[in-house]
C-alpha positions, -999 to +999 in steps of 0.1 A: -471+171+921-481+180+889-494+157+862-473+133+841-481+131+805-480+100+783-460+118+757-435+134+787-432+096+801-427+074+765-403+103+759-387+107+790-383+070+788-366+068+752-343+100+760-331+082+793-323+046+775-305+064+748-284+086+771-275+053+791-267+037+766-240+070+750-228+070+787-223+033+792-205+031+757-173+050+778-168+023+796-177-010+777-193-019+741-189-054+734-168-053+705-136-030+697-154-006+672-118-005+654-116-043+648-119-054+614-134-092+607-129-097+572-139-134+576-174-122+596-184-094+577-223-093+567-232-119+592-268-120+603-285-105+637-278-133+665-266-147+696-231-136+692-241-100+674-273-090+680-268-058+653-256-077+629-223-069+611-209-045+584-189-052+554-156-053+576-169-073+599-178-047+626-200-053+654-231-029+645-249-024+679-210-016+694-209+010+666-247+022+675-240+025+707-209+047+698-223+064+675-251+078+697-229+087+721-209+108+694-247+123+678-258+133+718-224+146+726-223+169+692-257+180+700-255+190+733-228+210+730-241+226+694-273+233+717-257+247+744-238+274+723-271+283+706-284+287+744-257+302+760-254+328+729-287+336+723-304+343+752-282+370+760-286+385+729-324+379+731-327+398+769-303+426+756-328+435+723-354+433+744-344+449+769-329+477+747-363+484+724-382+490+763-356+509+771-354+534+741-329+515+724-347+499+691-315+503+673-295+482+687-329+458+691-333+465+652-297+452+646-294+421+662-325+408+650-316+417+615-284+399+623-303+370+630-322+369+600-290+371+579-278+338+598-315+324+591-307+327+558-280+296+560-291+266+574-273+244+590-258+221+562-251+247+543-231+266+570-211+238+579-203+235+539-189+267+538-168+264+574-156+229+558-148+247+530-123+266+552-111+245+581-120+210+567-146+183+579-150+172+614-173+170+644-158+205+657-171+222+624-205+201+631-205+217+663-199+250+653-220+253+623-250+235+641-244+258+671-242+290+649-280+279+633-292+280+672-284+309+682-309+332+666-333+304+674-331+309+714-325+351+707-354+352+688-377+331+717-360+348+749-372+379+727-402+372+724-410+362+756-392+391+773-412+414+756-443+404+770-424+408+804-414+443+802-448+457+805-457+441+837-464+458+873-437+438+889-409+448+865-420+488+867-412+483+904-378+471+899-372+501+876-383+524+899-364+505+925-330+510+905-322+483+892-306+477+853-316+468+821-300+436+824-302+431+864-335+430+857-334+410+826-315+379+848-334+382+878-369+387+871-373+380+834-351+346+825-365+327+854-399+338+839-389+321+806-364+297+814-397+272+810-405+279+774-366+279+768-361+243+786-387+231+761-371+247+727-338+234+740-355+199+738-372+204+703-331+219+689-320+187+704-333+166+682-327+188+655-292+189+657-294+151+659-307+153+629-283+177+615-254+161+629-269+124+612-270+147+577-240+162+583-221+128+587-243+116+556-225+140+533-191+134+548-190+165+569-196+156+604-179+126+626-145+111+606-136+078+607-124+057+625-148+073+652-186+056+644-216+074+631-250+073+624-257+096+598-220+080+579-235+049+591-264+051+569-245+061+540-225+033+534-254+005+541-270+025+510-253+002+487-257-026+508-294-025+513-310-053+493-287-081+504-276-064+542-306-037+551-297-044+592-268-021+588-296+005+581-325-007+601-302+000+633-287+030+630-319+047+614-338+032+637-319+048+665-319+081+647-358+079+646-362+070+682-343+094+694-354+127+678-394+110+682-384+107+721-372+143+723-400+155+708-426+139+731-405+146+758-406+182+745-446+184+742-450+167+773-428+197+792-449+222+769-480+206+786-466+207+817-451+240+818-476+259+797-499+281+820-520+292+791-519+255+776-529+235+806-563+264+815-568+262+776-572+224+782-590+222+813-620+245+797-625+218+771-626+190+797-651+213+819-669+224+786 
């Protein structure tokens, strides 16, 4: 069994109570996160709401626990597209520039710079622009910004696959460019891909909490962080629990994805883990 880090564990830890929590918030929150209390708006942390409430007397931690549920969901799927997207594209240029094809190598990854040159927020801008705000646009937009992200890292790492004595023999066996790309390369970098997936994760928690900062992401009534945050702006001085919460949850998040991420790095690093064992033994 290989060797738990502290960083995989705390993160591992975080990442699972968060992801309970988004799950559990199908089946129960323990307010309506529609109902408005004008008569018990701004009251205090307690017994009876342990978040606090916002200036229409909604129940905060109901909303949090909504509203993570909406910034995973988003995420995922944003992810997923980037994945499912670029690591084709990332095996075919490789595979085509080993294979006497650096054309078609030359024009995807030029392809991918172009979409490099938008980020995220300003991509889902322009897609608003067109089709209006929501969390589909979010999804798209965000999803769009992955793709060269997981092209340009299977790339990278097929490259440095091509060359070896194991892939030769498949050549000379008969296989294809991309039979050989999906059975001997991708399982060979489906470790470094697991742990960019995790580090895009919480980036497009982050992007999704920015997008729905700027009106652009999640629409009411449905709850969200990042809108969240922008109306307890105002509120701050006299009400700051309606952003201690929700930014709070934001931070632990993305911080437990990323040591979850570094952990698997450690973990699944060959050239990492001998790196650090010859400073232990020196």
């Amino acid at each position: 069994m290989r060797h738990l880090s502290l960083s995989f564990i705390i993160g591992g830890v975080l990442t699972f109570i968060f992801t309970f929590i988004a799950i559990l918030s199908f089946f129960w929150t323990p307010y309506d996160v529609e109902a408005i209390n004008i008569s018990g708006k701004f009251a205090v942390p307690g017994l009876d709401h342990i978040m606090g409430t916002d200036h229409f007397g909604r129940d905060i931690f109901s909303m949090v626990m909504v509203g993570t549920r909406n910034a995973i969901a988003v995420s995922l799927v944003a992810v997923g597209i980037g994945m499912i997207l670029g690591v084709p594209l990332g095996l075919w240029a490789a595979g085509s520039r080993m294979n006497g094809g650096s054309l078609i190598d030359e024009i995807l990854m030029r392809g991918n710079d172009l979409v490099f040159a938008f980020p995220s927020l300003l991509m889902a801008i322009m897609i608003t622009a067109v089709f209006g705000p929501g969390a589909i646009n979010a999804i798209i937009a965000i999803g769009i910004f992955n793709i060269p992200v997981f092209a340009r890292m299977s790339r990278g790492g097929a490259l440095s696959l091509w060359t070896r004595d194991y892939i030769m023999a498949a050549r000379v066996a008969g296989k294809g460019m991309m039979r050989i790309s999906y059975e001997h390369i991708l399982p060979n970098i489906l470790n470094i891909l697991i742990v960019q997936a995790t580090i895009q994760f919480s980036i497009a928690i982050i992007a999704e909490a920015s997008l729905s900062y700027v009106g652009l992401g999640t629409q009411p009534p449905n709850p969200s962080l990042g809108r969240m945050l922008n109306e307890a702006q105002t509120m701050i001085f006299f009400a700051p629990w309606l952003a201690w919460f929700p930014g709070g949850v934001i931070v632990a998040m993305v911080l437990g994805l990323n040591l979850m991420g570094d952990g698997l790095r450690d973990m699944l690093d060959p050239k990492l883990k001998k790196r650090k064992a010859g400073d232990v033994t020196a």
